[in-house]
N, C-alpha and C positions, 0 to 999 in steps of 0.2 A: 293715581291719586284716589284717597278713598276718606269722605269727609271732609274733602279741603285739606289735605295735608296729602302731602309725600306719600307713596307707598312706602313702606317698610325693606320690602325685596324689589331692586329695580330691576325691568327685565332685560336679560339680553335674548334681541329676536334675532332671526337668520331668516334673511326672504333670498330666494335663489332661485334665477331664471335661465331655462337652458334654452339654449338656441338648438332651430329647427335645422338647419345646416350640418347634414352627417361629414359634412368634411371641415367644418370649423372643431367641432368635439371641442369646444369653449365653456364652461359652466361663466355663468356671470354671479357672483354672490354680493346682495345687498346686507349690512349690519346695521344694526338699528339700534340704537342705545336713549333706553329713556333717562336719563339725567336727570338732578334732584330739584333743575328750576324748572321743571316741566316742559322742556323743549326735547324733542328729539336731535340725535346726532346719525348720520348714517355716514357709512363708507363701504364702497364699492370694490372688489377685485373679480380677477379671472384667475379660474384653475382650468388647466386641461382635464377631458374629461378621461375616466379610469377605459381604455380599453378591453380590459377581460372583464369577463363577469364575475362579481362578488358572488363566494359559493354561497354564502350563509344571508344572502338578501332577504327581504321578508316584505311582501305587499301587503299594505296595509288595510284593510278591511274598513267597511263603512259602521261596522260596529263597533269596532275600538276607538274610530271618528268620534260619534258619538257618547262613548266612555269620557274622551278626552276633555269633552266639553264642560265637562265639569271641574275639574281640575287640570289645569293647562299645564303643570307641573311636574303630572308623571308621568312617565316615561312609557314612549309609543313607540314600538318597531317600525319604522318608515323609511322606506329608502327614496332617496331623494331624484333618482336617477328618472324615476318611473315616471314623474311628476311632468302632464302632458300641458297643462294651460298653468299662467300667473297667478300663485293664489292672493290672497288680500294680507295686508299686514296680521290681520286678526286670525285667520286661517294658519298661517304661521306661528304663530304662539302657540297653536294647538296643536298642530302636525310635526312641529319641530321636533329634530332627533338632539336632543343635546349630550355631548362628548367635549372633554376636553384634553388635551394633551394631561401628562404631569413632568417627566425632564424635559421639554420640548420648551426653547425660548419664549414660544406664546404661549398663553392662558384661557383664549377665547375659546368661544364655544365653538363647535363643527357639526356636520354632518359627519354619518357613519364612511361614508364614500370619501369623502375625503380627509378623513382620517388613514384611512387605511393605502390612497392615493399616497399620501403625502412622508407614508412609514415604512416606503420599498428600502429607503436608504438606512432608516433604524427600527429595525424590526425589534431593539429589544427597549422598546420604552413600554412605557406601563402608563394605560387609560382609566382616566373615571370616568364615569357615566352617571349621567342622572338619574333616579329611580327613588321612589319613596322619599318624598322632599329633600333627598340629599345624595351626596354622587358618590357612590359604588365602583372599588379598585376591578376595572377588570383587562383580561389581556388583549393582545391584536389578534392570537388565537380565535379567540370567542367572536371577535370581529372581523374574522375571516379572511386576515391574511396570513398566506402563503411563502416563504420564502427560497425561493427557486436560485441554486448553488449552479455555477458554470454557466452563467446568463447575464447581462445587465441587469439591474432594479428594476424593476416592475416589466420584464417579459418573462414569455413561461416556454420552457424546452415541451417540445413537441412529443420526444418521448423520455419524458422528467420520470424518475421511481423516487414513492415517497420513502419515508425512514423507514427503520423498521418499525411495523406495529404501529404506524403514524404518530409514535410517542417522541418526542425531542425535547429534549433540557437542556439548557443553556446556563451556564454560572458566570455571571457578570458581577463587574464590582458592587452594585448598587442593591443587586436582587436576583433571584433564581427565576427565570423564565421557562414557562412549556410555550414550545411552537412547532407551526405545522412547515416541515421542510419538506422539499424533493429535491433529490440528486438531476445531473443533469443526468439524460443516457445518450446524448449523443455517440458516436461510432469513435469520435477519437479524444473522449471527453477524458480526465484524467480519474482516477479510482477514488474513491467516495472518502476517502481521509485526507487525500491531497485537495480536496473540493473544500474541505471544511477548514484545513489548514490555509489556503489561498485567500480566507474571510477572515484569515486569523483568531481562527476557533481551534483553539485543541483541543482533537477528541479522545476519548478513554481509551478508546479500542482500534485497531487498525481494520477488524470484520466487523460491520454490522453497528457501526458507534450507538448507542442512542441517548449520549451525554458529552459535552463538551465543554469547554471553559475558555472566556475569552483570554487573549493573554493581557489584556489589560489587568483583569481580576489578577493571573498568577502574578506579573511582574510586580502588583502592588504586592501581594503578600508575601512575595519572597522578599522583597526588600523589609517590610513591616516585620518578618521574623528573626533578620539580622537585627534590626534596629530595637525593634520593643522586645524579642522574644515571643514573641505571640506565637502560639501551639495553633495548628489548624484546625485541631475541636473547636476551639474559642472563635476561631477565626468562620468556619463554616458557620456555627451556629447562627452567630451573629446574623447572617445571612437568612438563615431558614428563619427566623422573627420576623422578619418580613414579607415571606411567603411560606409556603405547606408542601416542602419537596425534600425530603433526605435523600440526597447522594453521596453521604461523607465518607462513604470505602471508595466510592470512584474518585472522590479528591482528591483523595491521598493520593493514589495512582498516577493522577495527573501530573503531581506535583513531585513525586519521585521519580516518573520516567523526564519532567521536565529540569530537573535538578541535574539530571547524568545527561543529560543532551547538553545542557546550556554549558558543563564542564568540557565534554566532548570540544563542543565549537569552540569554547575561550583559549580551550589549548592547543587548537589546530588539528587534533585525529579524528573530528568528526567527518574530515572527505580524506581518511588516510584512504591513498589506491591499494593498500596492503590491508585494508578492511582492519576490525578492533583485535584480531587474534595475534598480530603482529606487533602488538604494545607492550609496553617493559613497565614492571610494578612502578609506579610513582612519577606517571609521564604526565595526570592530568593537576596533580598539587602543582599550587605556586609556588615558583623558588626567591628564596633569597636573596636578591641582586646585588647586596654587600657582602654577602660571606664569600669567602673565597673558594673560585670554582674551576680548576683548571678547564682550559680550553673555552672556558665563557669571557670570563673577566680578568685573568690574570695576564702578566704580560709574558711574555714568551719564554723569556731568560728567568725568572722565578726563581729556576730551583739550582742558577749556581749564583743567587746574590749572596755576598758576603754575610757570615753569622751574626754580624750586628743589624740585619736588616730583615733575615727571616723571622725571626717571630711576627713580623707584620702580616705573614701568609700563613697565620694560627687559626684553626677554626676552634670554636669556643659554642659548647653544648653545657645543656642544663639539663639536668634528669629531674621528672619530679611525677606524683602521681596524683590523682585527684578520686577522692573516695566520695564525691557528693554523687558525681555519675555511675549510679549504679542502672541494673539492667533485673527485671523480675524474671523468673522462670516463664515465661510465657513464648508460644511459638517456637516455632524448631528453623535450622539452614532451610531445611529442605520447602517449609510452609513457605519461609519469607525471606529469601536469599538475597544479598547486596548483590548490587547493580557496578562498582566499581573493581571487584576481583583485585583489593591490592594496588589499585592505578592511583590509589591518592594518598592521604594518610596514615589509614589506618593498613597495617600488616596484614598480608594474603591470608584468610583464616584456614585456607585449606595447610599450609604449611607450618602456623605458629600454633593451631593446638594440639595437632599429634607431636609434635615436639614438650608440649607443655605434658600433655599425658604422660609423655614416657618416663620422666624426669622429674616428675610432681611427688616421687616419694624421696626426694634429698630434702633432708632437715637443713632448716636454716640455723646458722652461726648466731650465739648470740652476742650482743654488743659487750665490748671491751672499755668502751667510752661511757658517756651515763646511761641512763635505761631507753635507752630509744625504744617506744613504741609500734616504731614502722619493723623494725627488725627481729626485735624480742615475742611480740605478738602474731607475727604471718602467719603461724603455724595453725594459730586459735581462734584468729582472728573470725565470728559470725556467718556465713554464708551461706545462714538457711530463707530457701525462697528466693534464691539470688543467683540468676546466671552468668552476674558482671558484678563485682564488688567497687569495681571503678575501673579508671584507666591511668597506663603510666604511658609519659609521653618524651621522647627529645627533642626539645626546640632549639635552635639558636639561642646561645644566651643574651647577645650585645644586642638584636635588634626585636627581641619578643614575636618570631614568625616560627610556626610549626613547619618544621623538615619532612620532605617524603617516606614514608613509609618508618615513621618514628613513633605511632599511638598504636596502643594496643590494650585489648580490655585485660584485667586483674580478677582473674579464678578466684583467687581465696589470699587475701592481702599484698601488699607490697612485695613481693618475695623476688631476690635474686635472679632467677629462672626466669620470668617476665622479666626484669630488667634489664639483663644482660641480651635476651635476643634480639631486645628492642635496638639496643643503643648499636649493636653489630648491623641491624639492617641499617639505621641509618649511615653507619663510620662507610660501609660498603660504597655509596655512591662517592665519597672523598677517599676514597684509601692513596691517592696519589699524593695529597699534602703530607709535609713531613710532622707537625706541631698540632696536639692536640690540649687545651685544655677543658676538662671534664670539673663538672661542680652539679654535687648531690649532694641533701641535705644529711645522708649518710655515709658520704665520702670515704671516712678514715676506717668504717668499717667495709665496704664494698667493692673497695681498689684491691683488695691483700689477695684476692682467690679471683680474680677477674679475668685474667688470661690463665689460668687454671680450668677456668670453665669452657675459654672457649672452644676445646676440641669436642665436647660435646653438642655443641651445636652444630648445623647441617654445613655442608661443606661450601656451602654457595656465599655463609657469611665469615669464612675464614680471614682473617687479617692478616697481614706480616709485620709485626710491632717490631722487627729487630733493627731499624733503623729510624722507627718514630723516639719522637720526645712526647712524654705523656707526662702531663701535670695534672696534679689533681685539686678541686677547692670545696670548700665550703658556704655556701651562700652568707652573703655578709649579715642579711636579719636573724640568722640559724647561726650564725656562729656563736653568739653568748651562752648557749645551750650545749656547747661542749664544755672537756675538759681543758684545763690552759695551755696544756702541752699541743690540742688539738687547733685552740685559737689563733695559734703563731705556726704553724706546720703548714695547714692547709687554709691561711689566710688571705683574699685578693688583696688586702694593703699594699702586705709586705713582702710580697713576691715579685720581682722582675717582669716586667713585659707584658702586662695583660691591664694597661693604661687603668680606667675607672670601673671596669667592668663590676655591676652590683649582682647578676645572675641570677633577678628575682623574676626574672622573664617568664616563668609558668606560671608565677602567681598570679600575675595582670593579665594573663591570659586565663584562667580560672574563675576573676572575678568578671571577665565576659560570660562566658558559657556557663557558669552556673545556674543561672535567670532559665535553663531551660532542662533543667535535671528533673522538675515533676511530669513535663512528658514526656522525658528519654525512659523513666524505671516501666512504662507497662509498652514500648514498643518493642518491635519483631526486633534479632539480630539485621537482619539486611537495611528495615528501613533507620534504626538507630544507628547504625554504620555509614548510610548513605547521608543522613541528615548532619551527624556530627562532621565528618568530610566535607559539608556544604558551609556549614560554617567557619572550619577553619581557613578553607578559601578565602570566603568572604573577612576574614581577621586578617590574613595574607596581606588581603587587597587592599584593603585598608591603610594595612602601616606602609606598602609600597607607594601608593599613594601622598601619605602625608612626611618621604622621605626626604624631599626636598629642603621643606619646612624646618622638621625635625632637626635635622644634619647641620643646618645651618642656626640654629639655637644653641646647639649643643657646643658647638664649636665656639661661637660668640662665648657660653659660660665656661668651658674649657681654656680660655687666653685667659678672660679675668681672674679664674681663679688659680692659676698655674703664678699669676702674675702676686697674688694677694700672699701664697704661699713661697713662693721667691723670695719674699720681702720679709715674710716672717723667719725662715731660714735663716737670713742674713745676720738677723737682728738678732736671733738665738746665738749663733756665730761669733760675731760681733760679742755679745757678754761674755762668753766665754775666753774668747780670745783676749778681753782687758782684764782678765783674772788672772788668778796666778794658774791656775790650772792649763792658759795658755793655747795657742794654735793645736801643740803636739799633742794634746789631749783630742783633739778633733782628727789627725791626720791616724792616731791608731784605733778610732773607734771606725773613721769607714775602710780600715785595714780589717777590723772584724767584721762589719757587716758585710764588705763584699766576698768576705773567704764564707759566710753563711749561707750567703747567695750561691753561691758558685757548686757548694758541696752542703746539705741540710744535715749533716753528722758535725762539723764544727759546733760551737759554742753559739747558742742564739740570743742574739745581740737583744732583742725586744722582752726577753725574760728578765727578772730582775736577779739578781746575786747577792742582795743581803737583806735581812729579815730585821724590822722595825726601824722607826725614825724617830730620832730628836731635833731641837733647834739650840741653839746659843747663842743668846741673848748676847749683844755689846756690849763691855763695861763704860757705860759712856760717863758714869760720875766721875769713874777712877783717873778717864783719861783727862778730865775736867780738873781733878784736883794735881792730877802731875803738871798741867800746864799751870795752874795756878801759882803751884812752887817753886816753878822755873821762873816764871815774871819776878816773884816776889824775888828770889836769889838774884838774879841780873837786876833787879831796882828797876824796873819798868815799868812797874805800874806799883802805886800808894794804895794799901786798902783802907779806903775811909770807915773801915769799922774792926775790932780787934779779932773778932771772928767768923764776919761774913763778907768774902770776897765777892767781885762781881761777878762770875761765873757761878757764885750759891745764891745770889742773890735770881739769879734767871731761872736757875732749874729750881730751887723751892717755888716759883712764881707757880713754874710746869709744873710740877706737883700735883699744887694750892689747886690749880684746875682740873687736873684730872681726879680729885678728891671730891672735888666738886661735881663730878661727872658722877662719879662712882655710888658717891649719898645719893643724887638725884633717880638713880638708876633702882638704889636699894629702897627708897621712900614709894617710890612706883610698884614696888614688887607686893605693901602689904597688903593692899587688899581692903576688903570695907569690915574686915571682921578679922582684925589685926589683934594679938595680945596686950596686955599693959607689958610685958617684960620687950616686946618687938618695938614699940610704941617708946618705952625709954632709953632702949638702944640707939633708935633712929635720935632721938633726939640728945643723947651725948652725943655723940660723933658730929651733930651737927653743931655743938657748944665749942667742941675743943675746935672744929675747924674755921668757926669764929676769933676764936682767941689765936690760930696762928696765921690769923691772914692778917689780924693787927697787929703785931708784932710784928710780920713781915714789913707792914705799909711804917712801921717808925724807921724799920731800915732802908726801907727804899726812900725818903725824904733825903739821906743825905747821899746818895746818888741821882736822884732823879729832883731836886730840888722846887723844879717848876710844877709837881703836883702835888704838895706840900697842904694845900686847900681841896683835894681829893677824898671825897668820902671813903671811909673803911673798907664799907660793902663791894665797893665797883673792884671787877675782876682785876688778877695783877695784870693778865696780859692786856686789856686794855689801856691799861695808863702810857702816857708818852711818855719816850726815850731818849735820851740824848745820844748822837750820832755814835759816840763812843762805843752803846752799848749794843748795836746793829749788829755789828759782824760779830758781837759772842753770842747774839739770839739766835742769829743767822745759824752758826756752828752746833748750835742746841737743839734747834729744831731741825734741821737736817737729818742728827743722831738719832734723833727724835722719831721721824719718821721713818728711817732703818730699820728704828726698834720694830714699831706699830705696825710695819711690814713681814720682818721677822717672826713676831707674834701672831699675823693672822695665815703665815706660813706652818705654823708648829700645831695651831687650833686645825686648821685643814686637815693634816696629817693626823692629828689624833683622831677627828671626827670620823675620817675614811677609815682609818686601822679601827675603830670601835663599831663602825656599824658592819664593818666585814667580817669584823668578831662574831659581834651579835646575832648574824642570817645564819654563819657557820655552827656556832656552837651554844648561842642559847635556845632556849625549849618551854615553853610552861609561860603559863600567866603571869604568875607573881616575878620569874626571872625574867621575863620581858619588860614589865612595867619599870622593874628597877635598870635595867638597863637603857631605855630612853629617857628615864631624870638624868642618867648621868650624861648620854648624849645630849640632854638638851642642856645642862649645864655646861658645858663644850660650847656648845650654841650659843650661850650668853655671853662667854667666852670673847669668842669671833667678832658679834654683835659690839662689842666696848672696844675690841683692839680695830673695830673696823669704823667704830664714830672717833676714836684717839687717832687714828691717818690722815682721815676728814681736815679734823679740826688742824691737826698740823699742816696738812697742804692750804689749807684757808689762810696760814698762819704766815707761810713760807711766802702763797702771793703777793699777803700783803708786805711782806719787808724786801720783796725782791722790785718794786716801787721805789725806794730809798737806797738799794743796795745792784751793784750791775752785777748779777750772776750768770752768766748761759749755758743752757743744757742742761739745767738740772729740772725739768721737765721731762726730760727723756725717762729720767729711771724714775722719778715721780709724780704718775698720771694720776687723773683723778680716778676715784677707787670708787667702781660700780659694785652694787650686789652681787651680779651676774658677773664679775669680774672673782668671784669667793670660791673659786673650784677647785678642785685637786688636779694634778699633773694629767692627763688621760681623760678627763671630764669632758664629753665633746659639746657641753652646755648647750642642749638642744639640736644639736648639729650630727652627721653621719662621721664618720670614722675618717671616711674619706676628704672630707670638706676643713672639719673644727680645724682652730688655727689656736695653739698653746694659748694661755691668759695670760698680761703679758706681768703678773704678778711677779711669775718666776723667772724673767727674762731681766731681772733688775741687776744693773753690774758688778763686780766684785764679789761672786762668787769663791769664794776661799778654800784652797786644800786643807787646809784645818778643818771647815767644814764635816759635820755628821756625814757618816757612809752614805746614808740615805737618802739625803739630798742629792747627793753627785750620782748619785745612782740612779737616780729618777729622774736628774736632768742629762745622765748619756742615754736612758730610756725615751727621753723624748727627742732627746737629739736625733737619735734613730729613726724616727716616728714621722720627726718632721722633713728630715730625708727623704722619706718614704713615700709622704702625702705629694710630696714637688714632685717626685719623680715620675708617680704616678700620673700626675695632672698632666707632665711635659711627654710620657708617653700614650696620654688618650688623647691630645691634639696631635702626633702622628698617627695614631689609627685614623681617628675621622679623617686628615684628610687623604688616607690609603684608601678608605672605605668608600667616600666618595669617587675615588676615581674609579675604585672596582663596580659602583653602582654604572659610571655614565659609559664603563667598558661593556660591561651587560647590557644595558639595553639598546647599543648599539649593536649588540652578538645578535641580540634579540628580531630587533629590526632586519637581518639581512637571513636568518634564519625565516622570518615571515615570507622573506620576499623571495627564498628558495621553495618554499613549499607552496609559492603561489604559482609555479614552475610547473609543480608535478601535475 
């Protein structure tokens, strides 16, 4: 208290009384705390007392006593041990050594002695100390403990050897520590890196460590580098902010021999009794547990199941290459050599580049197809400064997991040469299956010369193709990018037996690993080889992991939509077959499709055969006035006017409206800075259509008598009807809607034909501009025959109220926007998924009919063939694939439990 008030800094004291009893070794420590209402609080405990002596002790002198007395505050070297009689509370304020933990669950203040007592168990925490009115970071080093290896905590080997050069670093998660170690030397102690290892310190060196890292630290950052990508520069430094120690080349170190161990043990040859020279390239990669693997997952009899059931035993690869991983000139094998020799991923480098050397003067082919870039360029492709241009790799395609010994780095672009030895190392571990299907984004150019090449390669990846089935594809996002011959050739839609498969599978594995392409360009070959194979593990593991999950999603949206596409089938079917075009139109188009299938030199059903499309319009007045003539000849019906029958009386009504539609539409178009000559046009048209709606309303009084007190203006089709005249609206608007269907059929098709025009063969500013007025008037087109369907379905509800019709709902749905697309339009949807619009599924399709039309609906007939068939073949893969998963890792399980044997 000072002035009647509070101090400002309340103290905390330490009074500590040692008993005189050499065999209690009891410290008794009193705390004292002054509190803000001016009462003391004390609490008492017992520490044992430190049996060895503190090397770094320091008895404190009667001058520095002295010093003290002036400022109780700073900081006095005092060991507390030494202290013969009780000092006074006030004597302790002054003598105290104050210390306080900082990770340690307390905060209180200590002695130096027990501080260092109480940190045999965590030698790597980190102390303040008091000094200069405020507390100063310092270590247990400084404070004189010793951490003595092959001993319990706090006893010391009798004849312990310190580190070398008494120097020891520590990398822990939280900070970089120096501390003072010794080995144990006992006679049958274990050798000085299993010492460090049994603390679970790993050390850099097997001689002489004088740097080690806990593996808390590694196991966080190997996980943080899967997860966030975090580079170990980013990652050490972070570290060294915290303290004043660079050891970021021994990290590395750490952290690559701990990368190739942790693969070692995951895959079981870490205790092979055949030591590592006895392992076969690609033993420590994660495999695939749904692809198919004879003698893993398949079943026994496999290879004499019936031909309608092998393709389920097809393995399906995806070639692709990735140019963001590039590699600088920097370090040689020999500086910085991989630690895995070919056991995981990537290709044995001693074998795949003097293979590339020898071979590397064959000119690549150029594309046939549009100008592929990956093809055309290899040759010219940059590759100054650059000892890796990227990597091309084979993965699985159905389940996105890297294959053993399928990446490999790219010399000087994409080139054939690479690709080909890559895709043979991997075929080599399956060459037993009979069914391949391959899909590269260059498919149609890299299949032609492909086992042409392969006798140039070494003889170890030779294949025997003369009994396989090799299908080739194009990835479905890459397919628009061909030519159309190429789009239907090497299609996954429209191909038999290869269920959903989309074979984007290296993309989504690209957009993982890309996140660490600015550390991969300045690393050695060994350690960028090492680290890339650490993560595609870690990808492996991952999707094996979340298969369960996966599988059982997949399968859930494979029923539904197998089921949504069934129904669309039918219904396509179904119109068809009520047309005149009839069942036998349907029974010789999959008489084409499947002679397509069977043999790709046939006629291909998905192409189309004839070039441009019309519509033709109903003559629905004509059929209107031939009925009329027929009533009038039989005398069945009286026309109460000399020259407007009832049936002209309804369709001038429909006219009268869509005229009305039409002005409203043209009044909208002027604009706020219209002509006088726009301005008196808009306004005849709107006179005369005045003048024939009353004329219509005097004829319609002597039909419709009871609206006779109906103003002029009010719409015709509003006015009430006498029963009579229901079923000939009914008949009209029916037609009616036909039409307005018809018409946004003929607007579609013009639209698509004119913009297809227009990419192809317009050029130039001025030819573009006038080419989307004219598409856009098309547009407006669409827009009126798509508000004239509208209104007529509006129209049809409301009389089908007074009138019992059914089913006529079916072919006239309500007419969305998104319902306005061409035959092939997957309206937001993939290839695989869209389901027709059901625009074109409306009944009575006619052989009279434009070529066009029918040509476009046996093109989608095909189509939609193709989408069911597809769906009802990737609900038998998944559940193949599934079983081949829970066969593996029951292979897996008993394979553990043999090698736990050896």
């Amino acid at each position: 208290m000072a002035g009647g008030r509070m101090s400002k800094k309340p103290k905390l004291v330490r009074h500590m009384n040692s008993t005189d009893s050499a065999a209690a070794h009891i410290h008794r420590h009193r705390i004292f705390a002054l509190q803000q209402d001016g009462e003391f609080a004390l609490r008492t405990s017992y520490l044992p007392a430190n049996p060895l002596n503190i090397s770094d002790s320091v008895t404190e002198s009667s001058e520095s006593h002295n010093d003290n007395l002036t400022n109780p505050w700073n900081e006095v070297e005092f060991d507390a041990v030494q202290i013969k009689s009780t000092p006074t509370m006030s004597e302790e304020v002054v003598r105290a050594k104050r210390n306080r933990w900082v990770y340690c669950f307390s905060v209180e203040l200590a002695y130096r002695d027990c501080i260092v007592q109480s940190h045999y168990h965590t030698p790597l925490h980190r102390i303040k100390q008091w000094k200069d009115n405020f507390f100063h970071m310092v270590s247990l080093k400084s404070l004189g403990l010793r951490v003595q290896l092959g001993h319990r905590p706090g006893e010391e080997c009798n004849n312990h050897r310190a580190a070398y050069d008494n120097d020891f670093v520590v990398i822990n998660i939280h900070r970089i520590h120096e501390i003072k170690l010794d080995y144990c030397g006992c006679r049958h102690a274990p050798s000085h890196y299993k010492q460090l290892l049994h603390l679970q310190w790993f050390p850099a060196t097997m001689i002489n460590p004088r740097t080690a890292a806990t593996f808390a630290v590694i196991e966080f950052f190997h996980l943080l580098s899967f997860e966030s990508k975090a580079s170990a520069y980013k990652f050490y430094h972070s570290l060294t902010r915290r303290t004043d120690n660079d050891r970021y080349s021994v990290f590395l170190c750490i952290m690559s021999e701990w990368r190739h161990l942790k693969a070692l043990k995951q895959s079981g040859q870490g205790h092979n009794p055949a030591d590592l020279e006895a392992m076969h390239e690609g033993e420590l990669a994660v495999l695939c547990p749904a692809c198919p693997q004879p003698g893993k997952n398949l079943p026994e009899d496999w290879q004499s199941a019936p031909p309608s059931e092998q393709w389920l035993y097809a393995l399906f690869l995806a070639i692709d290459a990735n140019f963001c991983l590039k590699r600088c000139l920097v370090s040689t094998n020999n500086k910085d050599p991989g630690l895995s020799c070919g056991w995981d991923y990537f290709v044995e480098d001693g074998k795949y580049k003097p293979y590339i050397s020898m071979n590397n003067e064959v000119a690549q082919e150029k594309s046939t197809c549009v100008s592929h870039n990956t093809v055309n360029m290899a040759d010219i492709k940059t590759s100054k400064g650059l000892a890796a241009t990227g990597v091309g790799t084979v993965d699985c395609a159905r389940h996105d997991m890297k294959l053993p010994n399928g990446v490999g780095d790219l010399q000087k672009g994409e080139k054939y040469l690479n690709m080909d030895y890559l895709v043979f190392s991997t075929l080599i571990a399956f060459s037993q299956l009979t069914i391949f299907n391959f899909s590269y984004d260059i498919t149609c150019q890299w299949y032609k010369k492909l086992w042409n090449h392969m006798p140039s390669l070494p003889l170890a990846l030779h294949l025997d193709h003369s009994n396989k089935v090799i299908n080739y594809f194009v990835p479905k996002f890459h397919l628009d990018a061909h030519i159309k011959s190429c789009q239907t050739k090497f299609s996954f839609n429209w191909t038999p037996w290869v269920g959903q498969t989309d074979r984007e599978a290296p993309e989504r594995g690209w957009a993982n690993i890309n996140h660490v392409t600015a550390s991969m360009k300045e690393m050695g070959p060994g350690a960028r080889w090492d680290t890339l194979d650490d993560h595609f593990g870690d990808w492996n593991w991952k999707k094996i992991s979340g298969f369960g999950r996966r599988m059982l999603r997949k399968i859930k949206e494979a029923v539904e939509v197998e089921n949504d596409h069934h129904a669309a089938l039918q219904e396509l079917e179904g119109s068809i077959e009520s047309s005149e075009l009839s069942a036998a139109s349907i029974i010789e188009w999959q008489n084409e499709v499947k002679a397509w299938e069977a043999d790709r030199t046939m006629p291909n059903s998905f192409d189309s055969r004839v070039t441009g499309t019309s519509t033709q319009s109903p003559t629905v007045h004509l059929a209107l006035v031939q009925q009329d003539a027929r009533e009038l000849k039989d005398s069945n019906v009286i026309s109460l006017h000399a020259e407007v029958t009832p049936s002209v009386l309804i369709s001038t009504a429909m006219d009268l409206k869509h005229t009305q539609c039409r002005l409203r539409v043209d009044s909208a178009a002027l604009g706020l800075h219209a002509t006088n000559a726009q301005r008196a046009n808009i306004l005849t048209c709107r006179n005369t259509l005045q003048h024939r709606i009353e004329a219509w309303t005097s004829v319609k009084v002597l039909y419709m008598p009871i609206t006779f007190d109906k103003r002029p203006e009010q719409a015709p089709e509003e006015t009430p009807k006498p029963a009579s005249l229901l079923e000939l609206e009914w008949s009209l608007r029916y037609a009616q809607a036909n039409n307005a269907l018809n018409e946004c059929h003929s607007h579609i098709r013009l639209q698509t034909q004119l913009l297809h025009f227009k990419a192809q063969n317009i050029h130039g500013q001025g030819a573009n501009t006038r080419a989307c007025k004219t598409v856009d008037t098309v547009e407006d087109h669409l827009a009126m025959s798509h508000a004239k369907y509208c209104h007529t379905h509006k129209a049809l509800l409301a009389l089908s109220t007074h009138i019992d019709h059914i089913g006529w709902q079916q072919s006239f749905q309500p007419l969305k926007k998104s319902d306005l697309r061409p035959m092939g339009d997957f309206g937001g949807q993939t290839q695989g998924t869209a389901i027709m619009s059901w625009i074109w599924l409306t009944h009575g399709v006619s052989v009279d009919d434009c070529a066009g039309l029918q040509d476009s609906l046996h093109i989608e007939w095909c189509k939609a063939r193709a989408c069911h068939n597809r769906w009802h073949e990737e609900i038998w893969l998944l559940m193949e694939e599934m079983q081949h998963v829970l066969a593996f890792l029951k292979w897996h399980i008993q394979w553990w439990e043999e090698w736990a044997t050896l």
